[in-house]
N, C-alpha and C positions, 0 to 999 in steps of 0.2 A: 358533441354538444351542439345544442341548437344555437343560429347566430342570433345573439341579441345584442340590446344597446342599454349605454347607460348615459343619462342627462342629470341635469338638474337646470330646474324650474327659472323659469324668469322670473318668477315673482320671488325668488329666494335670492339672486342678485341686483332687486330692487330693492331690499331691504339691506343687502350686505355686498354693495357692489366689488368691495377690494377682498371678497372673502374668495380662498383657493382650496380645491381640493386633487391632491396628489396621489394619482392611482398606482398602483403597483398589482399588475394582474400575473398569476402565476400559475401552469397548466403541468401538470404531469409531476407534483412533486411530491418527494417523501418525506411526511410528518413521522416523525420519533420522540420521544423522550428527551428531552435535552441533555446533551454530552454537557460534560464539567467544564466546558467552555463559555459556554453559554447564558450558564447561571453565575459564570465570574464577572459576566457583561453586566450581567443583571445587577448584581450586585454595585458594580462600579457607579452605575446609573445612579441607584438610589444614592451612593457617596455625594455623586455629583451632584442632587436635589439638597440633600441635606447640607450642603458647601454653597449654596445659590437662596435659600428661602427659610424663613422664619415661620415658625408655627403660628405667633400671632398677628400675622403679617400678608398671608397667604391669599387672603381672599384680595388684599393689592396689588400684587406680584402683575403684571400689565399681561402677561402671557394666560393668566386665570381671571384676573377681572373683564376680559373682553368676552369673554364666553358667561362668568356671571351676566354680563349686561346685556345679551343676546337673546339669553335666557330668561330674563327679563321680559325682553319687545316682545316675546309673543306669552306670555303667560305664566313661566316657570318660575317658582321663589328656587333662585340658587341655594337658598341655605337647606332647601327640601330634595332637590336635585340638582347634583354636580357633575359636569362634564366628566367625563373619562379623567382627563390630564390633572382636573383637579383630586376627584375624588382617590386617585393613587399617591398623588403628591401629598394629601393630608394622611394617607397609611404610611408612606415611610416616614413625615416628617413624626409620628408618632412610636419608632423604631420598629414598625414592624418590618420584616421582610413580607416582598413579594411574593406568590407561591409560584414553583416552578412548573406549569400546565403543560406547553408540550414546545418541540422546538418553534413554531410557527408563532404561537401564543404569545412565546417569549421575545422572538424577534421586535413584535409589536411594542412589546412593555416597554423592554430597551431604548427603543428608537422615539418613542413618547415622552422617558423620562431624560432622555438626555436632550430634547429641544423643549422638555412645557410643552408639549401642542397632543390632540388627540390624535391618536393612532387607532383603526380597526381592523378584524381580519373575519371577513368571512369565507364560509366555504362554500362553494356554486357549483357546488357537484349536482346540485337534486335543482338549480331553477330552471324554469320552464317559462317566462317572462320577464320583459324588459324590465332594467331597474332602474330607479331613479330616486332625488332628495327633491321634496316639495313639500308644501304645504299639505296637512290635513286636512281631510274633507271632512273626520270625526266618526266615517265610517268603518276607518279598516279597522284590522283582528292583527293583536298582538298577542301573541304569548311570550313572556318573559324569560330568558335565561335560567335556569332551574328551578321552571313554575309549570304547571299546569291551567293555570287560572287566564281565562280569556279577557281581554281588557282593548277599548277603543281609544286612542287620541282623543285631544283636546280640539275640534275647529281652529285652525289656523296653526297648531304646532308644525315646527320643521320634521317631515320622519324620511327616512331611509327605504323605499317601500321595492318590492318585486307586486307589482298589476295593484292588489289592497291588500297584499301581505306584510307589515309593517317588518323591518327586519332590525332597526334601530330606531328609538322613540328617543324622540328631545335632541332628535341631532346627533349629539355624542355621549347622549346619556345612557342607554341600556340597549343589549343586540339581545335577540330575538336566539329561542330554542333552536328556530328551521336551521340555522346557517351559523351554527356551533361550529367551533374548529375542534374536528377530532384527531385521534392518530390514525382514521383511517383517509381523512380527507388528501383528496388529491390536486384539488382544482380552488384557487384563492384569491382575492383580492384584498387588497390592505388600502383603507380609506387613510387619508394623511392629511388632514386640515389646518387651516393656518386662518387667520382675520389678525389684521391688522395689532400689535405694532408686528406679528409675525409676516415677512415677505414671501413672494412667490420664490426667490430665488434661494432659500430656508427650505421650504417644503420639497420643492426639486433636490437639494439637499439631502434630506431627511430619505427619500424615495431612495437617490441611491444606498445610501444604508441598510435600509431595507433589502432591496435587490442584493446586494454583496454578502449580506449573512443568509440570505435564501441559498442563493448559488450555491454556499458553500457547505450549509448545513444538509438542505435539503434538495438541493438540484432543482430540476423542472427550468420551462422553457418560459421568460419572463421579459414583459414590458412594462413600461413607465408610459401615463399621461398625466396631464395636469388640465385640470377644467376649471374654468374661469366665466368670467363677463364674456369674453372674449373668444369661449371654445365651451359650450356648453354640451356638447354631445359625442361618444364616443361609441366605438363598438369596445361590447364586452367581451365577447369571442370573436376570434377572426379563422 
C-alpha cells in the first residue's frame, strides 16, 4: 500500500479545540461473519444504553447533545441528521436490535454503544490518497452508503475526505460506498471521536477495546493514534 497520511484541518480545532479523535489502524486482518460471541457483546451494549438513557430524554444525554450542537455550528438541524452514536442509541432505545454486519462492523457498534461516542470503520484497501477531516469546500462527490446517487457537501460542513472523495459527510453522520467494510476487506481504520464532556483519556480507552476484540476476532497487525490540537497529523501507512 502506498504511504500516505492522515490530518485533520486547523480550522476543525478552531472551532472544537478539546475535540479528539482516536485512530485504530488495522493491516492484514480477517473479516468474518461474526461468531456467537460477538453479537452477545452486542447485545450487552445495547442493555447497557437502555440502563443509561431515556427515550424522551436522549437528545440531553451530554454525550448526544454535544454532537447535536456541533452539528448545529456549521449547518445541520440534528433532528434531520444524527450523529452515528445518536442515531443507534434512538434504534435500541426503541427495542430494536442491532443487525449483526460482519465481525469488524460490529466491533465498531460495540465499542460506540458502550461509551455514547461515535465509532467508524473503514476499509483502505483501494485508497490511493491522503486523508483527512476538514472543512468543505462544497465541491467534492459523495455517494452514500447503499446509494448510487451523487451529492456534494454543504460549504463549510466537517467531511472525512480521501483528495475530494468524501468518505463520511457531517462528521459522524454517514460513510460513503468507496470504503464500505466488507468480509473481504483486509486493511481498516476505526475513527473513535470524543468532544467534550467525553475526554481524551475515554477515547484512548475505547481504542483499546477496539484493538482487543480485533486481535482476537480478527487478527492483523494493529496500532493506536490519537490526534488532537496538539498532534494533528499522522501516517496512515507505515
Amino acid at each position: 500500500m502506498k504511504d500516505l497520511s492522515y490530518t485533520i484541518s486547523d480550522m476543525v480545532f478552531r472551532r472544537f479545540p478539546d475535540y479528539v479523535r482516536g485512530i485504530v489502524i488495522a493491516h492484514g486482518v480477517n473479516n468474518r461473519e461474526s461468531p456467537h460471541e460477538i453479537v452477545q457483546l452486542l447485545r450487552d451494549a445495547e442493555v447497557s444504553v437502555r440502563g443509561r438513557l431515556s427515550i424522551d430524554s436522549i437528545a440531553e444525554n451530554s454525550r448526544i447533545k454535544c454532537w447535536r450542537d456541533a452539528y448545529r455550528s456549521f449547518g445541520a438541524k440534528p433532528s434531520e441528521f444524527r450523529a452515528s452514536n445518536e442515531a443507534m442509541a434512538r434504534r435500541v432505545m426503541r427495542n430494536e436490535s442491532l443487525p449483526s454486519i460482519s465481525a469488524l462492523v460490529d466491533i465498531g457498534n460495540i465499542v460506540s454503544m458502550r461509551h455514547l461516542i461515535p465509532v467508524g470503520g473503514h476499509a483502505i484497501d483501494a485508497l490511493t490518497e491522503d486523508v483527512s477531516l476538514r472543512l468543505a469546500t462544497g465541491e467534492e462527490k459523495f455517494v452514500s452508503f447503499g446509494s448510487d446517487l451523487l451529492e456534494h457537501p454543504l460549504p463549510g460542513e466537517i467531511v472525512f475526505v480521501e483528495g475530494d472523495t468524501v468518505l463520511t459527510r457531517r462528521w459522524t453522520w454517514r460513510q460513503a460506498n468507496y470504503t464500505s467494510t466488507l468480509l473481504e476487506t483486509q486493511n481498516i481504520v476505526f475513527n473513535v471521536d470524543g468532544l467534550p464532556p467525553v475526554s481524551s483519556t475515554e477515547i484512548e480507552q475505547a481504542c483499546r477495546e477496539v484493538v482487543e476484540l480485533v486481535k482476537q476476532y480478527c487478527g492483523g497487525d494493529i496500532r493506536t493514534e490519537l490526534l488532537s490540537q496538539n498532534n494533528t497529523r499522522i501516517r496512515l501507512t507505515a
